[in-house]
Backbone as CSV, one residue per row, in Angstrom:
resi,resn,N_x,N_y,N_z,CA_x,CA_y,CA_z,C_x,C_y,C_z
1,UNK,-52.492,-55.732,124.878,-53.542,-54.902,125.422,-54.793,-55.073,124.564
2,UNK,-56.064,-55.718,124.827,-57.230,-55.764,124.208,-58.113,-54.251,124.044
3,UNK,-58.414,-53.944,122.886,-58.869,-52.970,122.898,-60.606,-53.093,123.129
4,UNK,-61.699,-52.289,123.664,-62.893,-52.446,123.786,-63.355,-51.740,123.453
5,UNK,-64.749,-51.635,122.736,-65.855,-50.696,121.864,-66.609,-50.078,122.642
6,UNK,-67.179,-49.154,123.031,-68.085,-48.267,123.955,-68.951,-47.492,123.085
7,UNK,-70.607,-47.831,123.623,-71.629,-46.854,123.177,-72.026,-46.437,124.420
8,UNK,-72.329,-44.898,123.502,-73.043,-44.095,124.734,-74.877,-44.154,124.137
9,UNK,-75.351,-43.972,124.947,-77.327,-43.767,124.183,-76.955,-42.518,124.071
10,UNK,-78.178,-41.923,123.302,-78.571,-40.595,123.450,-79.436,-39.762,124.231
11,UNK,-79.440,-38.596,124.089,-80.306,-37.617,125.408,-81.331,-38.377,124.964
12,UNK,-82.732,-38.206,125.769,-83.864,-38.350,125.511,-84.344,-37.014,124.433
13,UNK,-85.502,-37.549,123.950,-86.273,-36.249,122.991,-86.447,-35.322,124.082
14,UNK,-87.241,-35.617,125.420,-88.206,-34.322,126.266,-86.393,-33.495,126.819
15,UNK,-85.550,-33.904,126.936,-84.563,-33.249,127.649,-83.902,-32.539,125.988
16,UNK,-83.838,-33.265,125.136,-83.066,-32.241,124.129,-84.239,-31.388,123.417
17,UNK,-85.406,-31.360,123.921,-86.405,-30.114,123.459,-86.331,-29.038,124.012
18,UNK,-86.141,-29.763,125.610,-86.168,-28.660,126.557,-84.611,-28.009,126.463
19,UNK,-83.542,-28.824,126.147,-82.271,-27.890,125.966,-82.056,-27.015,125.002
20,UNK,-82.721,-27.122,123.716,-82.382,-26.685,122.458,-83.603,-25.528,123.149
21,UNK,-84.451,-25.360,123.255,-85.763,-24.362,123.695,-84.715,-22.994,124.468
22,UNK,-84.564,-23.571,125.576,-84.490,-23.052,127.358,-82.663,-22.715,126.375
23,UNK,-82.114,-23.284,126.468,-80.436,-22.951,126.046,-80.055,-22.259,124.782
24,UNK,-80.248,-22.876,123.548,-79.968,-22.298,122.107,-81.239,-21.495,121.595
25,UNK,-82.150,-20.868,122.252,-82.822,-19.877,122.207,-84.695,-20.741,120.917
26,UNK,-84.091,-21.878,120.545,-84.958,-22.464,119.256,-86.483,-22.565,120.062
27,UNK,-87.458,-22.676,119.004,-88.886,-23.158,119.364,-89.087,-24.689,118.880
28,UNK,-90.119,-25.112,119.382,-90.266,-26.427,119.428,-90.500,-26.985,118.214
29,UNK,-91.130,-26.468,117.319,-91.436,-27.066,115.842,-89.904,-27.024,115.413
30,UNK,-89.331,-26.686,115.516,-88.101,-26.576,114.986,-86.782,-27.412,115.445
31,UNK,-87.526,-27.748,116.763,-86.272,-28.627,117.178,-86.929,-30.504,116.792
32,UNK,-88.304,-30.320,116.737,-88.899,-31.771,116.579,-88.723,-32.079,114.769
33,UNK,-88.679,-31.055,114.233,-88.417,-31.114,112.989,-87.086,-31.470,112.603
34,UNK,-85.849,-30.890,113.156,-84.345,-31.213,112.934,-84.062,-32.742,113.299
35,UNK,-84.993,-32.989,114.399,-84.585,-34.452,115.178,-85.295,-35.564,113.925
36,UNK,-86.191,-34.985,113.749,-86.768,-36.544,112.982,-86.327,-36.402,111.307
37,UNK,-85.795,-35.063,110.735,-85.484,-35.487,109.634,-83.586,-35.702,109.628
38,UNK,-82.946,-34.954,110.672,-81.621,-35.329,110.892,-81.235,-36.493,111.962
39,UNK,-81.637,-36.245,112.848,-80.918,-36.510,113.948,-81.350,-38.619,114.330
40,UNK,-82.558,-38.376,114.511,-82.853,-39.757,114.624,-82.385,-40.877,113.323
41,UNK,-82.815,-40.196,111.793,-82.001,-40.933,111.013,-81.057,-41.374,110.991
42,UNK,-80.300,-40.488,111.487,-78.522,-40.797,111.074,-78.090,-41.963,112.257
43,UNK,-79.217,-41.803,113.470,-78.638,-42.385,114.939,-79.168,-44.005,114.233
44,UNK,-80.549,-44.092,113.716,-81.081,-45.220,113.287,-79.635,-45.829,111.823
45,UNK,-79.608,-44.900,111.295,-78.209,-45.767,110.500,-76.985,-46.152,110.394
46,UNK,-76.479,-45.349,111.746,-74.881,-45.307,111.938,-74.460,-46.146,113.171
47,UNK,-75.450,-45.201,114.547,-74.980,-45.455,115.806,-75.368,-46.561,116.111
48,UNK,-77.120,-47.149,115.970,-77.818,-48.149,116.694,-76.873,-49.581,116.233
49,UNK,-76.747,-49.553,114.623,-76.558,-51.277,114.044,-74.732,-51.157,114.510
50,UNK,-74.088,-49.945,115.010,-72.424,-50.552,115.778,-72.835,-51.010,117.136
51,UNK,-74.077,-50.319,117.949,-73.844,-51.391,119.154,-73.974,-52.751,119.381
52,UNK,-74.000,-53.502,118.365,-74.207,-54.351,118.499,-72.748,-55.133,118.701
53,UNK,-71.710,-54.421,118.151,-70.290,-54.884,118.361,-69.643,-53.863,119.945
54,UNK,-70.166,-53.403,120.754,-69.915,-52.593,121.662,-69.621,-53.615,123.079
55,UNK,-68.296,-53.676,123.824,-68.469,-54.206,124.695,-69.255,-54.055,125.815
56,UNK,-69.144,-52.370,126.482,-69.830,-51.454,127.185,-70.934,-50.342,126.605
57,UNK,-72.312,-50.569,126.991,-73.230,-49.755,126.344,-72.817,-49.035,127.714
58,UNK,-73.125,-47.586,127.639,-73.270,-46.634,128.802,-74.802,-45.781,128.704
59,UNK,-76.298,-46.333,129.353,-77.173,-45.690,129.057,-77.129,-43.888,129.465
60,UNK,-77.918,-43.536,128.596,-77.711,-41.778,129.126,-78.608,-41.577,130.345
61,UNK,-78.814,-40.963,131.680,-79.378,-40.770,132.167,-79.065,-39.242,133.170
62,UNK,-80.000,-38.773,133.515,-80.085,-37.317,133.629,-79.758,-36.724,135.505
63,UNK,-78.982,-36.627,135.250,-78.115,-36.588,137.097,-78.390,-34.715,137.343
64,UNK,-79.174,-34.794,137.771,-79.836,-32.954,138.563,-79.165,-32.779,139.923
65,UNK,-78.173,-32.076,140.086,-77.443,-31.600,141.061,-78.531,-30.757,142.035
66,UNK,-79.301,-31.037,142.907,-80.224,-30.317,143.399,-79.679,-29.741,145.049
């Protein structure tokens, strides 16, 4: 049985501003602040340089049940 590597992307910034805002009650300086000193770092050092061994990338994209 061959095993295969899978990346997922991440939310976009405008959808995880608006979730962290509208859902976990936060304001915006606060969520643009967590993203660029946590969140994007860690994605720029951990997640981005494994897809490169990923068989299946799965882009994120935003499906609105309307």
């Amino acid at each position: 049985m061959a095993s295969q590597q899978l990346a997922v992307t991440l939310l976009s910034s405008t959808h995880r501003i608006q979730r962290d805002v509208a859902v976990r009650g936060r304001d915006v300086a606060g969520v643009i602040e967590q993203y660029t000193k946590f969140v994007k770092p860690a994605f720029d050092q951990y997640v981005a340089p494994s897809r490169k061994f990923a068989d299946i990338i799965i882009p994120w994209h935003r499906c609105d049940a309307a």
